[in-house]
Gaussian input, Z-matrix of N, CA and C with variables (Angstrom, degrees):
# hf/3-21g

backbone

0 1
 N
 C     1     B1
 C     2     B2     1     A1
 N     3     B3     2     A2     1     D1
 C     4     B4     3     A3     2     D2
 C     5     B5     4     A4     3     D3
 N     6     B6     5     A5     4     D4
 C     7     B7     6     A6     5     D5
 C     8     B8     7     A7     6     D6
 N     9     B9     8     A8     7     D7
 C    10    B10     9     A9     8     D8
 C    11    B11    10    A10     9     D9
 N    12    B12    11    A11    10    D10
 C    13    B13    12    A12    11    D11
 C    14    B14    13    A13    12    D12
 N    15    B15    14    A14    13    D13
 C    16    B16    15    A15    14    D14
 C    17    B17    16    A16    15    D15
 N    18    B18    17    A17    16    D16
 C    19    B19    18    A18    17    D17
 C    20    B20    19    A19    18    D18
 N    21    B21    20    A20    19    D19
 C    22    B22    21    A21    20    D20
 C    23    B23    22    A22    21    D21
 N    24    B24    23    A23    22    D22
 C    25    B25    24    A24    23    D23
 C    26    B26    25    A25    24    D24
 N    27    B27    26    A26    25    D25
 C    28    B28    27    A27    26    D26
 C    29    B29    28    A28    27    D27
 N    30    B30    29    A29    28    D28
 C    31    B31    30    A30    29    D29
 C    32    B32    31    A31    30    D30
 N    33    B33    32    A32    31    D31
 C    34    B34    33    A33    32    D32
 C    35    B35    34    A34    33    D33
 N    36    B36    35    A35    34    D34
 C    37    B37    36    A36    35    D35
 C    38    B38    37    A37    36    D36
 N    39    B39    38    A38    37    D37
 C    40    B40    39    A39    38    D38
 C    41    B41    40    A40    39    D39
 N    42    B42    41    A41    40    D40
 C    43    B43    42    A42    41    D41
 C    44    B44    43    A43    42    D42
 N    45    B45    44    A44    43    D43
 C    46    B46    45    A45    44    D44
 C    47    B47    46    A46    45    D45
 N    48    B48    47    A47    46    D46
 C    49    B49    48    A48    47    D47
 C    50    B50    49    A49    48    D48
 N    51    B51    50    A50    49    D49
 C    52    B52    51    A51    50    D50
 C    53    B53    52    A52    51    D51
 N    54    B54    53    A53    52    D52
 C    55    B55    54    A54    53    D53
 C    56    B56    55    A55    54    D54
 N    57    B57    56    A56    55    D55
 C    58    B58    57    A57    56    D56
 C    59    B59    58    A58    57    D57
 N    60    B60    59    A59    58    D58
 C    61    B61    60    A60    59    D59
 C    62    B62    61    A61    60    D60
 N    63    B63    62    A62    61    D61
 C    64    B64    63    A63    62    D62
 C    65    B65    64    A64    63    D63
 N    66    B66    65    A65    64    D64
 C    67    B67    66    A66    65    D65
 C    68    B68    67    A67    66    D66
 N    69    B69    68    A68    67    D67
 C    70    B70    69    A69    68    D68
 C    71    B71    70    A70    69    D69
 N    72    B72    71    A71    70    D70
 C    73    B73    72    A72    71    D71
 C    74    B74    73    A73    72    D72
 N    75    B75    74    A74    73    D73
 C    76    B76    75    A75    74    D74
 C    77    B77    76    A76    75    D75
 N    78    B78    77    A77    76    D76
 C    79    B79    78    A78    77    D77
 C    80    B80    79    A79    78    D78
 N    81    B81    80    A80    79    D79
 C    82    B82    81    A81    80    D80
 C    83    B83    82    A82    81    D81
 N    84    B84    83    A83    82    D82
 C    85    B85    84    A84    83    D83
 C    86    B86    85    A85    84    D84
 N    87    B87    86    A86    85    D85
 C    88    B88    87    A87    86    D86
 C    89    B89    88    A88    87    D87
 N    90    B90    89    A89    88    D88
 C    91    B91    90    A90    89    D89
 C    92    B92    91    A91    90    D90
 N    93    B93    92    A92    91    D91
 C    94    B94    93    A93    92    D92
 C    95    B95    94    A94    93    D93
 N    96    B96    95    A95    94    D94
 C    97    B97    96    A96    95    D95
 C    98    B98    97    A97    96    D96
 N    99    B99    98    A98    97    D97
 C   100   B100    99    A99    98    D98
 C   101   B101   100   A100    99    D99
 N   102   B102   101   A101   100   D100
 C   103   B103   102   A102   101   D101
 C   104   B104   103   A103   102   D102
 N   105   B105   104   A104   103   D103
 C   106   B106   105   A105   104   D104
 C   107   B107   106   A106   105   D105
 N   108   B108   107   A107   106   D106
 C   109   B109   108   A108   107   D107
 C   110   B110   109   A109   108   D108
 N   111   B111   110   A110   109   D109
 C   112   B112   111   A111   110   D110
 C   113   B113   112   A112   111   D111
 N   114   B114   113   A113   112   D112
 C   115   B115   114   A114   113   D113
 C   116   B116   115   A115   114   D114
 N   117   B117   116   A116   115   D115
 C   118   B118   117   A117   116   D116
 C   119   B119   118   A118   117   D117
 N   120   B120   119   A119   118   D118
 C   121   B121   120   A120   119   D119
 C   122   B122   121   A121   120   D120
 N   123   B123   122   A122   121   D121
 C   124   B124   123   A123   122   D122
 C   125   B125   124   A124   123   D123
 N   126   B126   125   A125   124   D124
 C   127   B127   126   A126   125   D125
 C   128   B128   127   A127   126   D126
 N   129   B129   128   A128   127   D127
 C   130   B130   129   A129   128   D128
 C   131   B131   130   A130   129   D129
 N   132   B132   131   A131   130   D130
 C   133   B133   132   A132   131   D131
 C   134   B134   133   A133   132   D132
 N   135   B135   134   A134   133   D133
 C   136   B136   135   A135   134   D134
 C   137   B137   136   A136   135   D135
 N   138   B138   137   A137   136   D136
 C   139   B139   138   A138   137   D137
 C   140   B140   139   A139   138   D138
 N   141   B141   140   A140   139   D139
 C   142   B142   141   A141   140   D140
 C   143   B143   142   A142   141   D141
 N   144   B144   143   A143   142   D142
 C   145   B145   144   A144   143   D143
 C   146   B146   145   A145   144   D144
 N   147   B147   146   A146   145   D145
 C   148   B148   147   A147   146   D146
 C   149   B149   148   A148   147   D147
 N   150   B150   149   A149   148   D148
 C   151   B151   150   A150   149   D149
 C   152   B152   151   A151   150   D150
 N   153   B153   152   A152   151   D151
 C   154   B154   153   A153   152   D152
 C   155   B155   154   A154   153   D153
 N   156   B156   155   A155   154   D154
 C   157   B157   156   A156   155   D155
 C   158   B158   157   A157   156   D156
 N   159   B159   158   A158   157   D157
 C   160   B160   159   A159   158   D158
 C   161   B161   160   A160   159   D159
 N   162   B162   161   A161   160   D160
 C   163   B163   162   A162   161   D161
 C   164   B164   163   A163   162   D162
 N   165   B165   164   A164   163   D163
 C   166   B166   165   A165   164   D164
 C   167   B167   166   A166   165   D165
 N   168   B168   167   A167   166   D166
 C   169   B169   168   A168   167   D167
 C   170   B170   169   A169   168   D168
 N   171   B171   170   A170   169   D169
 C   172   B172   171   A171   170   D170
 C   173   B173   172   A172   171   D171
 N   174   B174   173   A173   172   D172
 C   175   B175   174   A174   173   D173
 C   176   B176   175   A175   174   D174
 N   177   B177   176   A176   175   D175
 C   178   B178   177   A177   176   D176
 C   179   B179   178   A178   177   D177
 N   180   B180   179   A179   178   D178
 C   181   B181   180   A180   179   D179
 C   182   B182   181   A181   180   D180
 N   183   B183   182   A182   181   D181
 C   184   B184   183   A183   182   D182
 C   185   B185   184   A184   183   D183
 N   186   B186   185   A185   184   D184
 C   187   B187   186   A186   185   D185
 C   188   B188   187   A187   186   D186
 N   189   B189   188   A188   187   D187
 C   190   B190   189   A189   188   D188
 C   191   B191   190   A190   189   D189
 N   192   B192   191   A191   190   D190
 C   193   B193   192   A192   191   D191
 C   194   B194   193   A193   192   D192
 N   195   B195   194   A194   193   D193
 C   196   B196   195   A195   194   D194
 C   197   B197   196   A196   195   D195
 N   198   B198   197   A197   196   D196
 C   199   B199   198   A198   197   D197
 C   200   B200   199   A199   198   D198
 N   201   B201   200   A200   199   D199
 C   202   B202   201   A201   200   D200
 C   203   B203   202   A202   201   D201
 N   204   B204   203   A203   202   D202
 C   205   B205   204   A204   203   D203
 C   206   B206   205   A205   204   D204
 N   207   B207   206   A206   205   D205
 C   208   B208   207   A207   206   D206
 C   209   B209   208   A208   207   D207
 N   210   B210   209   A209   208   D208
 C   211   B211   210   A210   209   D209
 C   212   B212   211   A211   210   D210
 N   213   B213   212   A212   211   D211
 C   214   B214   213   A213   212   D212
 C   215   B215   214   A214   213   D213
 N   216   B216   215   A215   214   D214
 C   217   B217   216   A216   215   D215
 C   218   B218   217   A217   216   D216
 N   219   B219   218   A218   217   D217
 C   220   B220   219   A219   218   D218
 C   221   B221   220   A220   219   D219
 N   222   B222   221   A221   220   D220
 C   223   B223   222   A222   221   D221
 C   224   B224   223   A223   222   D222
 N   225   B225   224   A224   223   D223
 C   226   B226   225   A225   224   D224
 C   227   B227   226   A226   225   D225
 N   228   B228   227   A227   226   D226
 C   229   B229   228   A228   227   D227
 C   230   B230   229   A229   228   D228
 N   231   B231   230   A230   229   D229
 C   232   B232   231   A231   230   D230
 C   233   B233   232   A232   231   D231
 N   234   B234   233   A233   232   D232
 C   235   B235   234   A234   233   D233
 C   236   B236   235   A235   234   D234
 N   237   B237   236   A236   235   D235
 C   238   B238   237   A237   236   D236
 C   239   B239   238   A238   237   D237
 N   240   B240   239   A239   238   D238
 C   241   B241   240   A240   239   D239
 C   242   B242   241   A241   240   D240
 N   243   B243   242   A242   241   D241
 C   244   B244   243   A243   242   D242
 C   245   B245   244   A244   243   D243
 N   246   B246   245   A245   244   D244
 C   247   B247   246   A246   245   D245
 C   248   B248   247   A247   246   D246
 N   249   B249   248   A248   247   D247
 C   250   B250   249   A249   248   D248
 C   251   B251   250   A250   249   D249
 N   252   B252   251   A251   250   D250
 C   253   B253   252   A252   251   D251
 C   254   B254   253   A253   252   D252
 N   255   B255   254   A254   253   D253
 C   256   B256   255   A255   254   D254
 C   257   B257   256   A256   255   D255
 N   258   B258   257   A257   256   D256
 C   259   B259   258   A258   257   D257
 C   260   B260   259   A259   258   D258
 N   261   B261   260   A260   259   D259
 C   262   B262   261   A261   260   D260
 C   263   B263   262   A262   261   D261
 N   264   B264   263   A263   262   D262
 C   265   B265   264   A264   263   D263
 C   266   B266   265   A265   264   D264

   B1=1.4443
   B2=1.5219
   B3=1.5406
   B4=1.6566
   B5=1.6508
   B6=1.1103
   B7=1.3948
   B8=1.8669
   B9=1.4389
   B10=1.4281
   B11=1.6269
   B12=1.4280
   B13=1.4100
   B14=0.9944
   B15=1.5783
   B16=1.7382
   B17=1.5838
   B18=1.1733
   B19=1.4543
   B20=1.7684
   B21=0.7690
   B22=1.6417
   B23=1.5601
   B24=1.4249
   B25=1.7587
   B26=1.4773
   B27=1.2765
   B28=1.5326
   B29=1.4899
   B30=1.4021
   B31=1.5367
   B32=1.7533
   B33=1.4923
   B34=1.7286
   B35=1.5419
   B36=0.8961
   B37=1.7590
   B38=1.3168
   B39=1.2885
   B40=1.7062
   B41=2.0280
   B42=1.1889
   B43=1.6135
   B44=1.6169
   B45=1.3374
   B46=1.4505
   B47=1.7733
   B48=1.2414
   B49=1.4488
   B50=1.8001
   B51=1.6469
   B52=1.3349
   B53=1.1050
   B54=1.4364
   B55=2.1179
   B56=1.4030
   B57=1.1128
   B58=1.9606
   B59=1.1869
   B60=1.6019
   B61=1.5755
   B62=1.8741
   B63=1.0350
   B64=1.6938
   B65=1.5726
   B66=1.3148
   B67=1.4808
   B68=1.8237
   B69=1.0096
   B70=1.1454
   B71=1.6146
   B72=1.1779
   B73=1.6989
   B74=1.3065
   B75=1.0209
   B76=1.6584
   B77=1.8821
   B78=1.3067
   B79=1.3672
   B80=1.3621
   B81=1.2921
   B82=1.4353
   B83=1.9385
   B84=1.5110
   B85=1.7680
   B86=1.6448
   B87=1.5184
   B88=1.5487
   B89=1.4475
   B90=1.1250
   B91=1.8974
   B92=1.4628
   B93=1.7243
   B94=1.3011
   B95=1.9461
   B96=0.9255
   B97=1.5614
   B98=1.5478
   B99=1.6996
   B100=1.5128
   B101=1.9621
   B102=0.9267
   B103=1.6228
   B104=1.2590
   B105=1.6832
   B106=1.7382
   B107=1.7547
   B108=1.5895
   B109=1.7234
   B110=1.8304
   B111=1.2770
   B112=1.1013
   B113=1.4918
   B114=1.8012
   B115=2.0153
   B116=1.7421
   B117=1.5361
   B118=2.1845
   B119=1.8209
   B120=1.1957
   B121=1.4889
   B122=1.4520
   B123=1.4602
   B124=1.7862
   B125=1.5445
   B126=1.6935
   B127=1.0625
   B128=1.8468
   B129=1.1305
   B130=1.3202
   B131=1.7279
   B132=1.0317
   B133=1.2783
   B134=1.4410
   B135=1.2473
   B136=1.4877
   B137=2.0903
   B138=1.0806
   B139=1.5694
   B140=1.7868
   B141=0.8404
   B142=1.7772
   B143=1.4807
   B144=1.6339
   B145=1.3179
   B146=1.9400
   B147=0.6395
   B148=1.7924
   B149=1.3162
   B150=1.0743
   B151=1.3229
   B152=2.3205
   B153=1.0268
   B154=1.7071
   B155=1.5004
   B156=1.2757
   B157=1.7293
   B158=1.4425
   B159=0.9083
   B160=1.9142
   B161=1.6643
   B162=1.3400
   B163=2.2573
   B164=1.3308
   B165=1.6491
   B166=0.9570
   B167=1.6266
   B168=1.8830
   B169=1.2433
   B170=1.5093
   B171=1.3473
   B172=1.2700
   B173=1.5922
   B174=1.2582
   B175=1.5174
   B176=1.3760
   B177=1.6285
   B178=1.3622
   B179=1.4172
   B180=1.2868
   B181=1.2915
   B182=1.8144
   B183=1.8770
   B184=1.2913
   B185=1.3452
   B186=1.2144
   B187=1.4502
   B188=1.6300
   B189=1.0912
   B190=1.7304
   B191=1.8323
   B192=1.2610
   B193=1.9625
   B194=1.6868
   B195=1.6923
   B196=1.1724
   B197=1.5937
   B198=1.6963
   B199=1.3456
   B200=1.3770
   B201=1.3099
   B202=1.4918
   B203=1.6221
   B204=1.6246
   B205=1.4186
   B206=1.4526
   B207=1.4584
   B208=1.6401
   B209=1.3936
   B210=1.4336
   B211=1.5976
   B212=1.6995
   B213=1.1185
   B214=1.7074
   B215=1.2079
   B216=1.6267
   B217=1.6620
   B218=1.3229
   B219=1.5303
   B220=1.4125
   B221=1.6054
   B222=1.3590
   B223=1.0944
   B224=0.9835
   B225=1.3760
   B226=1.5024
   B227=1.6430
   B228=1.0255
   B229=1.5248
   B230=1.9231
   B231=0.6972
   B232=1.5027
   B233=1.2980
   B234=1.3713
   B235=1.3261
   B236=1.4284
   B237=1.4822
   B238=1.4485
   B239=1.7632
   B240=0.8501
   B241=1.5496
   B242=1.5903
   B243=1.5997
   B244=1.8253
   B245=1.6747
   B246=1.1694
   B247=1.5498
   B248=1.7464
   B249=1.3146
   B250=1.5667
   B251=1.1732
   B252=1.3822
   B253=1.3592
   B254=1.1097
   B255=1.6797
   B256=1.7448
   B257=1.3044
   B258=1.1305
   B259=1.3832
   B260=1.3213
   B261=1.2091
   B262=1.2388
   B263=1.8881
   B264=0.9187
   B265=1.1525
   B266=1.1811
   A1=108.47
   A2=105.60
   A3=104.74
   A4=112.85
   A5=116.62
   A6=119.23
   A7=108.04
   A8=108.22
   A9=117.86
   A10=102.61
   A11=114.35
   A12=139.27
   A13=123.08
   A14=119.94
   A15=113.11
   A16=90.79
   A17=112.88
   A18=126.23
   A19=106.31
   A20=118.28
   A21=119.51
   A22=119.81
   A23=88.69
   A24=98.73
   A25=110.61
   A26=114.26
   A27=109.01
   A28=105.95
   A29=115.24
   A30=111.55
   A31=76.91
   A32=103.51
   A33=130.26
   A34=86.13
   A35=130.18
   A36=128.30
   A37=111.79
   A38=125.79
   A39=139.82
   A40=92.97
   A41=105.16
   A42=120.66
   A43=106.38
   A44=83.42
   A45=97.47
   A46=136.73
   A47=95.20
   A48=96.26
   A49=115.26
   A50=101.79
   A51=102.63
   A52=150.17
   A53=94.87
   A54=102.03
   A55=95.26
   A56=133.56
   A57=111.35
   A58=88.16
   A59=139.69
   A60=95.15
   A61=100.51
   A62=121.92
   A63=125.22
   A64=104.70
   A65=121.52
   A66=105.43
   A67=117.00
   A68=125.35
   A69=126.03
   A70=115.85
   A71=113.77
   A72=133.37
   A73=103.29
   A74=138.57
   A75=129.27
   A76=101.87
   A77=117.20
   A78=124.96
   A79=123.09
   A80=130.55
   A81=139.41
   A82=101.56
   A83=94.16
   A84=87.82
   A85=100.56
   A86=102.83
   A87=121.49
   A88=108.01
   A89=112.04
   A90=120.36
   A91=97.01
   A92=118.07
   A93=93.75
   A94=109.78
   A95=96.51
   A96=100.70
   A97=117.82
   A98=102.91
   A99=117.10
   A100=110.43
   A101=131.89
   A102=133.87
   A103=106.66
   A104=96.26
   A105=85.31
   A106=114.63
   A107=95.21
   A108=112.89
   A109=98.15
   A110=148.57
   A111=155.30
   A112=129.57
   A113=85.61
   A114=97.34
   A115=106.66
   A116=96.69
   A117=87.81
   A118=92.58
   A119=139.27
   A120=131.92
   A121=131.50
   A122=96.27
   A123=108.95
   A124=103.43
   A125=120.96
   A126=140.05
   A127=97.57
   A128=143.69
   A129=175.94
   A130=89.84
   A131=125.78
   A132=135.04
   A133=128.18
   A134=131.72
   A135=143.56
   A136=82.06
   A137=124.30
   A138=113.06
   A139=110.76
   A140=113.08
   A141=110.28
   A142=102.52
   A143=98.69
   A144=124.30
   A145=92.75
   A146=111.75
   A147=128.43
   A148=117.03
   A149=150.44
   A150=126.72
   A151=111.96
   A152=81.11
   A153=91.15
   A154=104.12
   A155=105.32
   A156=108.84
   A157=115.02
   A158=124.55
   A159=115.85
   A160=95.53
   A161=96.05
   A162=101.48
   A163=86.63
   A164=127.65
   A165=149.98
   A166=115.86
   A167=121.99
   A168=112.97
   A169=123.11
   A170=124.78
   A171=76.68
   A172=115.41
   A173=95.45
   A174=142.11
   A175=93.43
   A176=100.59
   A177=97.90
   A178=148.61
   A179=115.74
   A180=136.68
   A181=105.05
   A182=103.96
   A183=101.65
   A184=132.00
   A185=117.22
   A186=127.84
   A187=110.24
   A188=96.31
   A189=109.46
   A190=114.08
   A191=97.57
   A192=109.06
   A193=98.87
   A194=122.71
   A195=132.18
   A196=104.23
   A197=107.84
   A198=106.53
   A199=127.20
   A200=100.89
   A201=103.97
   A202=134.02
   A203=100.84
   A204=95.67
   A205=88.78
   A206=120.88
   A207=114.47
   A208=107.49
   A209=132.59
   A210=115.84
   A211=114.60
   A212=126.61
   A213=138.75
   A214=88.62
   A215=111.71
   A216=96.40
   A217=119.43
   A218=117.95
   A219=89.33
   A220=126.76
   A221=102.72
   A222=109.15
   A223=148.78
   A224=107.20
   A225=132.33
   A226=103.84
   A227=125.96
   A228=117.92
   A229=98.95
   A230=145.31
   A231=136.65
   A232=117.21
   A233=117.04
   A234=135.12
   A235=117.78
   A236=101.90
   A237=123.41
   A238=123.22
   A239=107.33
   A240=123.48
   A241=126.32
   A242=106.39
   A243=96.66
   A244=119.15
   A245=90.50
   A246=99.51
   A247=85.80
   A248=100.84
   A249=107.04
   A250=103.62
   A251=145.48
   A252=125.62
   A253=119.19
   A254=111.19
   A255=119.75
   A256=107.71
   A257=149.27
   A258=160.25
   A259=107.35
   A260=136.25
   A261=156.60
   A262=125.60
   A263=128.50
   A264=143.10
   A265=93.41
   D1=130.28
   D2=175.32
   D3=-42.53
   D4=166.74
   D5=168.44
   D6=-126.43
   D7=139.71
   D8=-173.34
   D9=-98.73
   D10=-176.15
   D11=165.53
   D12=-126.92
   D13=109.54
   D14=-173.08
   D15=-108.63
   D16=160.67
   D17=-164.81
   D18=-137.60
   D19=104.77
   D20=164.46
   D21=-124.94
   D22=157.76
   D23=171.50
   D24=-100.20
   D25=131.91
   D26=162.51
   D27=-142.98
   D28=-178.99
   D29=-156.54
   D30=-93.46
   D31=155.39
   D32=-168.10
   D33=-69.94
   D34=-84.21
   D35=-172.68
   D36=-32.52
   D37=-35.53
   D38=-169.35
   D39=-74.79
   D40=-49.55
   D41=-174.46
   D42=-47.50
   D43=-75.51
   D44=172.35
   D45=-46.56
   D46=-42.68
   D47=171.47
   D48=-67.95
   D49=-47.47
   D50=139.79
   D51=2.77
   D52=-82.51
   D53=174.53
   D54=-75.71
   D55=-25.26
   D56=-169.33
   D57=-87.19
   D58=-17.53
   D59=-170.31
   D60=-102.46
   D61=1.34
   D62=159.88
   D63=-74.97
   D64=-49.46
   D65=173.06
   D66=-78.51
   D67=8.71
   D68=167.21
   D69=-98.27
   D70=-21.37
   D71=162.70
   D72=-87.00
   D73=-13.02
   D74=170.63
   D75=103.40
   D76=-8.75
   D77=172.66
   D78=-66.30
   D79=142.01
   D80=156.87
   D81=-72.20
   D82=169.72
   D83=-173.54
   D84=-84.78
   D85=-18.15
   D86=-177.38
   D87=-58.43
   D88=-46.74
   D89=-158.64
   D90=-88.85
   D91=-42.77
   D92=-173.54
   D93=-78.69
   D94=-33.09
   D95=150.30
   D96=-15.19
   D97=-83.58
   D98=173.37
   D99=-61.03
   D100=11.58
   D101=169.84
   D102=-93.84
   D103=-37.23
   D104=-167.52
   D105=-86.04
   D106=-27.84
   D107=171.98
   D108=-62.83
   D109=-32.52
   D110=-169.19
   D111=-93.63
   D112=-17.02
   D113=166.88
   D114=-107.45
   D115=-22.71
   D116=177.64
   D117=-72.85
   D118=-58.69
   D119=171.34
   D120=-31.26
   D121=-44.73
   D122=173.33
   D123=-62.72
   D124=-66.30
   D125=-144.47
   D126=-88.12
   D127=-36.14
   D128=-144.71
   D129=35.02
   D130=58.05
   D131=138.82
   D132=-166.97
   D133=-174.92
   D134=-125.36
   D135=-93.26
   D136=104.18
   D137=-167.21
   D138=-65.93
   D139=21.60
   D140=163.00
   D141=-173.80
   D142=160.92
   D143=-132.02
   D144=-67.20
   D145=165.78
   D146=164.45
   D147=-123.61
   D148=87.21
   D149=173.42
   D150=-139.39
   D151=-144.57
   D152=-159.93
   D153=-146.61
   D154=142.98
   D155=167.36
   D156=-69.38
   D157=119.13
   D158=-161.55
   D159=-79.33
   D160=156.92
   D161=174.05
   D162=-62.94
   D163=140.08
   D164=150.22
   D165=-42.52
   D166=-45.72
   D167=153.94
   D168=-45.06
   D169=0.02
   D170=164.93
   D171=-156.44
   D172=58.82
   D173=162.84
   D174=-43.42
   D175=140.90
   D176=153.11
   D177=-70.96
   D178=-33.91
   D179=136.95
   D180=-4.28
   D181=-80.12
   D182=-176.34
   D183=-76.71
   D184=-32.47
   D185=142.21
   D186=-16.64
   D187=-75.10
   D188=-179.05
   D189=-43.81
   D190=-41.05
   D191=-173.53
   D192=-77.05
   D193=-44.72
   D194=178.50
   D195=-38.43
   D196=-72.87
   D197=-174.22
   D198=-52.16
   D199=-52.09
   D200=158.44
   D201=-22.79
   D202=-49.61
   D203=-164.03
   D204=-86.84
   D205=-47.46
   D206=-174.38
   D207=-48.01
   D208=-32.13
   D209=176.10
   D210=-86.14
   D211=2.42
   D212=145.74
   D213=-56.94
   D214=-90.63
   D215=-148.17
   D216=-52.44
   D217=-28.19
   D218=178.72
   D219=-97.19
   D220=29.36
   D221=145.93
   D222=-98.44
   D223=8.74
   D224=178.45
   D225=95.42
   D226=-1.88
   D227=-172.49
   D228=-78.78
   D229=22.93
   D230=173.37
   D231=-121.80
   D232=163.11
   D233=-175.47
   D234=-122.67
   D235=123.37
   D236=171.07
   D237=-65.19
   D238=117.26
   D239=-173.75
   D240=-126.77
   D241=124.19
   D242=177.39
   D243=-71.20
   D244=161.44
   D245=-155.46
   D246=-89.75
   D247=157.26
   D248=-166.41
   D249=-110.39
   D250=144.62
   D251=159.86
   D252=-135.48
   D253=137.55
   D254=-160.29
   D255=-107.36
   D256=119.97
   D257=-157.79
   D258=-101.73
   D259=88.46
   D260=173.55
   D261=-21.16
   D262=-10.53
   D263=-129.78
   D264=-108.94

């Protein structure tokens, strides 16, 4: 089978820590390289999770209290109030 060239950037410290911990597993940076190109193909996606701490607004929880109150007010159950303003200083 032909052989390709994949090319990436990563930060030099990221590299490095890198190759010692494939040669400390008995890996080349190449092969474990080719494991991970060989489980997104098997799996047809990225084989562990990716994600993000979501904004807490918008929790379901608060989501849930949001609707709530927006279907009060427009039912007339709410109260109109002046807006206060605190001057930072």
């Amino acid at each position: 089978m032909a052989q390709a060239t994949l090319t990436a950037r990563v930060d030099e410290r990221d590299k490095t820590r890198f190759d010692l911990f494939c040669s400390n597993v008995g890996l080349t940076t190449s092969s474990a390289i080719n494991i991970f190109v060989k489980a997104v193909l098997r799996e047809n996606r990225i084989p562990f999770d990716i994600g993000y701490d979501p904004d807490p607004f918008y929790s379901e929880e608060n989501l849930a209290y949001i609707e709530k109150s927006v279907k009060e007010l427009r039912e007339g159950k709410g109260r109109v109030h002046d807006l206060i303003e605190v001057d930072d200083e």
